[in-house]
N, C-alpha and C positions, 0 to 999 in steps of 0.2 A: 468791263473787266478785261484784262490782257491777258492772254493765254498761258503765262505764268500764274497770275493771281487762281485762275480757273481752274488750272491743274492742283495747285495746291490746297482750293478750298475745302475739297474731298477729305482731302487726305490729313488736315488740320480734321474735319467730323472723327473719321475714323479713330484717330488717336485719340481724342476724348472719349470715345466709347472705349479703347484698350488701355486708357487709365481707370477708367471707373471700374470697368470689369478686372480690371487684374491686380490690382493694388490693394484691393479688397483681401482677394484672394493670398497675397504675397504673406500681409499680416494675420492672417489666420494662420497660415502655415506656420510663420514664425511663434503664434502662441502652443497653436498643437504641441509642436517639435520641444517647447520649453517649459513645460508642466502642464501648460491647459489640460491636458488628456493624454491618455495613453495609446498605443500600438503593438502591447504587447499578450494579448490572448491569443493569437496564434503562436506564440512560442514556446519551444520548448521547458516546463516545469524547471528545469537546470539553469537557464538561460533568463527568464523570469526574472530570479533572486538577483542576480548583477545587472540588468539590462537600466534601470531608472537613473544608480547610483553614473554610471558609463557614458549613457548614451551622448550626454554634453559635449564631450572632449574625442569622442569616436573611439575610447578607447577599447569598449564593448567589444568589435570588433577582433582585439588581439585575442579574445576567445577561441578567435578561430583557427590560430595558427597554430602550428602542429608543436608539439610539446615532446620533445625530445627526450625518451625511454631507454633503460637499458637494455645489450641485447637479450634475445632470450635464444634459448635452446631447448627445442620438445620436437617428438615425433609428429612429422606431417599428418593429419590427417588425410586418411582415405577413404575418396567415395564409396569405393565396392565392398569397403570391411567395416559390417554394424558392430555401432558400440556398445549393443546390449540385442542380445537376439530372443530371450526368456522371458523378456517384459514389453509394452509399449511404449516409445518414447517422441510418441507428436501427436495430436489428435486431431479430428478431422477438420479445423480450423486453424489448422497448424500451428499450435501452440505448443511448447516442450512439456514434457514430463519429466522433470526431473528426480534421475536415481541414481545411485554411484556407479562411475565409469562412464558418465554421459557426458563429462564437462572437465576442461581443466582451468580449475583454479589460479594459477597463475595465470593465463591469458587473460582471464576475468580480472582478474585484480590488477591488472595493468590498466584496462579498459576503465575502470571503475576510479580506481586512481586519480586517472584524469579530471575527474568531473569534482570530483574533491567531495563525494555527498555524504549527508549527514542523514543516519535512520534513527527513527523513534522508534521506541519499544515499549508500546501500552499494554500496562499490566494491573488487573482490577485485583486490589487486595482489603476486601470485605468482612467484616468480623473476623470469626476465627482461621479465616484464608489467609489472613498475614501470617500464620506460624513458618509459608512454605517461603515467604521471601529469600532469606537468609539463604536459602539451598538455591533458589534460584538465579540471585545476582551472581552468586559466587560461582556459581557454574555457566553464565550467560558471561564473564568476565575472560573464563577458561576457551570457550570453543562459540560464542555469536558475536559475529563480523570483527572478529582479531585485526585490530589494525585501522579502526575507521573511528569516524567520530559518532557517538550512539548518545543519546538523549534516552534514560530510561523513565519513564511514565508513570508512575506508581499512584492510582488511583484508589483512595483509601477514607473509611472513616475513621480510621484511628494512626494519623500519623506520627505520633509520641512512640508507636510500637514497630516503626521502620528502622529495618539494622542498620546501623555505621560497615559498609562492606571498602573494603580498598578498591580504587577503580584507575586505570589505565589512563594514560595522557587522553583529553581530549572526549574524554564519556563521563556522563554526570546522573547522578539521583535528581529527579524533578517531581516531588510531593506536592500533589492534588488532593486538596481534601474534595469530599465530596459525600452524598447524604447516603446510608442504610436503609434499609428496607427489610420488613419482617418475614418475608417469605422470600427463599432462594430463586423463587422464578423470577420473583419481580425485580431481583437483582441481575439475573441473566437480560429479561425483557429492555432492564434501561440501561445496558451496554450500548446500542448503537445511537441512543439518542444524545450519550452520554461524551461519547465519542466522536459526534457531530458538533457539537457546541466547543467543545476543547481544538479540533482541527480550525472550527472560523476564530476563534478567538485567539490561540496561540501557536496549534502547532503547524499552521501554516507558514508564520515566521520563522520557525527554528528549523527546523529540518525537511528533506526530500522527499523521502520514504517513513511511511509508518507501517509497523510490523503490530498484529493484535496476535496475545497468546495468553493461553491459560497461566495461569499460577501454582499450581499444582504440579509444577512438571519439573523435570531438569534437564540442560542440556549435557550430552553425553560424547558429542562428541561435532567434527567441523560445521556450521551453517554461517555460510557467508551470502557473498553479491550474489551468488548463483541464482537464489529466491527470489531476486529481486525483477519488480514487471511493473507496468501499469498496474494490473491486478493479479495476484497468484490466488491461489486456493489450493488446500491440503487432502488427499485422499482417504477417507477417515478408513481406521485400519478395520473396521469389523464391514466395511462393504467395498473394499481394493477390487474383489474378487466378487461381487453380487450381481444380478440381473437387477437391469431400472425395477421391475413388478416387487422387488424384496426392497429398496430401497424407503427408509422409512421417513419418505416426505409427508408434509399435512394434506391429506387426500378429502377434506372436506373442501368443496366448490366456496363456500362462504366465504372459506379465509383469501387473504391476501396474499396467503403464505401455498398455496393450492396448485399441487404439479398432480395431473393427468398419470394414470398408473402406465400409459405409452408416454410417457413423456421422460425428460431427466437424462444429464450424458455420466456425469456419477455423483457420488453423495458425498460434500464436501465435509469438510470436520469446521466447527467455531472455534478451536482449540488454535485455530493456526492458518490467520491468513494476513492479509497485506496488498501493499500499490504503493503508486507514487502519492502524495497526499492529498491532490487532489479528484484523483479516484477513489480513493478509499471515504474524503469525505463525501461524494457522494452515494457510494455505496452504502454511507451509513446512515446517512437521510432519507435515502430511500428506504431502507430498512423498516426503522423508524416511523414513518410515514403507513408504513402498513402494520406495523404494531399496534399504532393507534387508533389505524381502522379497524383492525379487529380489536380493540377494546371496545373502541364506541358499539360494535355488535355485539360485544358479552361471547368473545371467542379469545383463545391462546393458543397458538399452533404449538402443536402436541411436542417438538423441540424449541420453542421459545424462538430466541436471537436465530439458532441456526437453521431452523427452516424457512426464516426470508431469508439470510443467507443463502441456500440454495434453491428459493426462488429469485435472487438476485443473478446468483451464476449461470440459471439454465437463460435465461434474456439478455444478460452481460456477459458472456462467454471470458471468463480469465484469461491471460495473454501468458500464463506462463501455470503451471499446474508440476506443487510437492508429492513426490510418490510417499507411502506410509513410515520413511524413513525417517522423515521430519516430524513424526505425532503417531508416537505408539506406546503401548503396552505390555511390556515383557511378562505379565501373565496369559497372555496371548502367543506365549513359544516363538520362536525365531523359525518364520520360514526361510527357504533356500536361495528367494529375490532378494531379500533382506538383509544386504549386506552389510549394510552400515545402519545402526539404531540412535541418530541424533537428536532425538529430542524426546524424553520420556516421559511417564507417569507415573508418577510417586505415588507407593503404596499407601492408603488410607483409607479412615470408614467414613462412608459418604454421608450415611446416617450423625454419626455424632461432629462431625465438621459443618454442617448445613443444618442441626439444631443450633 
């Protein structure tokens, strides 16, 4: 063999082995990259919804470039001047409290803007619970998320009994039927299971955020993106102001639903919470999950839904937390934090509504 031949016989092995190995390799990548599978659960919830249609043509991408706003004109923030000195407004996992004077709105809605998102707004309207629709859209049309695209939820067994309300470019009535139940608990109890199936099945597609609130209520006045978090939670107004020991979690060890009389950072309301949708579905499966266990044990935590709800938030800490101006009471007087009352409770007899 001639000392060409010699040198080059190596080097012919070699390449056969960096054909085999890598060509292999080349057309896998090329299936992954072309629908074989996906790359996208590290991304961002926003980013998600356009990334499949995109990714081919690299256009994805132009997501990221900066999108050109008008100017704006507002007072600098300053470090050294609190924007509320008479209340709390972070907590000890640095999450906001949101209360009026803590936030401006127009910088949020620029921010928000951008992302172009679309919120859901689940609302269980059950037997005679539909009379309060009507007061509700009409006033969720007036002062919740002005200016966005809103997908309203209206989860119901008598949909024939859902008002015709005028609604805003871009927000829609989405009637769910869905089954009754003869006792009001068990209609509270299959909220979150209720709510997991509808997020896997549809509201995953349609929108970003899902917002859960009572029916019974009206809004009164602004609730926009401010709410908006991976998870929020509402500070229910008759414990804003209580020691965890007053706090009325399910305090039998059996349940699922079971916070330690030292334990609990506050006592959230069911009347009014939210996340992006794939937080809130699993908040609601989990929920759910331990409803069930305590059925299978012949137990119901003594608040139904919202006591794994706040066995959900003392282990899931909410990334953004509504002071009690989002979920109140006006037979409960207006204290002097209380600046703004946006979202109320309609007076009613709980007794003959819940026969």
């Amino acid at each position: 063999m001639s000392e060409v031949q010699w040198i080059y016989a190596p080097w012919k092995i070699k390449h056969k082995i960096f054909i085999l190995i890598f060509l292999p390799f080349v057309f896998w990548l090329s299936w992954y990259s072309n629908g074989g599978n996906s790359w996208t659960s590290s991304l961002p919830f926003s980013c998600k919804l356009h990334y499949d249609h995109a990714r081919r043509d690299g256009s994805y991408l132009d997501h990221l470039l900066e999108i050109r706003l008008p100017r704006m004109n507002y007072s600098q923030p300053e470090t050294m001047n609190l924007l509320r000195t008479d209340v709390a407004v972070l907590t000890p996992w640095f999450a906001p409290i949101i209360w009026d004077g803590t936030f401006n709105i127009d910088i949020l809605n620029h921010q928000f803007k951008q992302r172009d998102v679309r919120i859901g707004l689940v609302i269980f309207a059950i037997k005679k619970y539909v009379v309060f629709l009507q007061l509700f859209l009409e006033t969720a049309e007036t002062f919740f998320m002005v200016g966005y695209k809103v997908n309203y939820y209206i989860l119901t067994d008598r949909p024939k009994d859902v008002p015709n309300v005028t609604l805003a470019e871009g927000r829609r009535v989405v009637v769910l039927k869905i089954p009754s139940h003869a006792r009001w608990q068990d209609v509270c109890l299959n909220r979150m299971e209720i709510i997991s199936v509808f997020t896997k099945q549809q509201f995953i597609h349609e929108v970003d955020y899902l917002v859960s609130a009572d029916i019974d209520m009206r809004f009164s006045d602004h609730v926009g993106v401010e709410i908006l978090s991976d998870t929020f939670g509402t500070l229910h107004p008759g414990f804003y102001r209580a020691k965890r020991q007053h706090f009325t979690f399910e305090r039998r060890p059996a349940s699922q639903a079971y916070i330690a009389v030292d334990e609990g950072d506050f006592y959230y309301a069911a009347g009014f919470y939210g996340g992006t949708v794939d937080e809130v579905y699993k908040l609601a499966n989990q929920c759910h999950n331990g409803i069930m266990t305590d059925k299978a044990n012949s137990i119901e935590a003594v608040w139904h839904e919202e006591s794994h709800l706040n066995k959900y938030f003392l282990n899931h800490k909410p990334t953004k937390i509504l002071s009690p101006e989002y979920l109140w009471d006006n037979g409960m007087g207006v204290p002097e934090v209380l600046r703004k009352r946006r979202f109320v409770a309609v007076p009613k007899n709980h007794a003959e509504i819940r026969n």
